[in-house]
Steps between C-alpha positions, in 0.01 A plus 500: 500500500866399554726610192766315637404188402327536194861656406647209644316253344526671159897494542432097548305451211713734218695226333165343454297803354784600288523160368126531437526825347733383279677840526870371369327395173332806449798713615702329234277504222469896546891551475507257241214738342709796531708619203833473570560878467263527788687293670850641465377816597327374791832302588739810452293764668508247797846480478582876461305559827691239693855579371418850578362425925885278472661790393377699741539249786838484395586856517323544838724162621818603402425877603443347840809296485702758407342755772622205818866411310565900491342578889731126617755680322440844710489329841742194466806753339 
């Protein structure tokens, strides 16, 4: 049995069987569902985690940056 194209042919046909699922409508209708306490909390713990991977991406960046500006500085002067 070739996987290959039963993946590829399921790729092809997604838009349809989502459409037939209906899965927008029932995604919606369960966060409409949802208290909206639920919801902020889902919405600020998401939040918290990605501020805190920028953060950190940030440090790491500009630690980096700073590392090559102070070795150019070494070897150029």
């Amino acid at each position: 049995m070739d996987c290959g194209r039963g993946l590829d042919g399921l790729i092809a046909n997604l838009s349809d069987i989502m459409k037939k699922l209906h899965l927008a409508e029932i995604v919606q209708n369960e966060v409409f569902s949802f208290p909206t306490e639920r919801l902020e909390e889902m919405v600020l713990s998401i939040i918290k985690s990605e501020l805190r991977a920028i953060t950190y991406l940030g440090a790491l960046l500009g630690g980096l940056i700073g590392l090559v500006q102070g070795l150019l500085y070494l070897f150029v002067s």
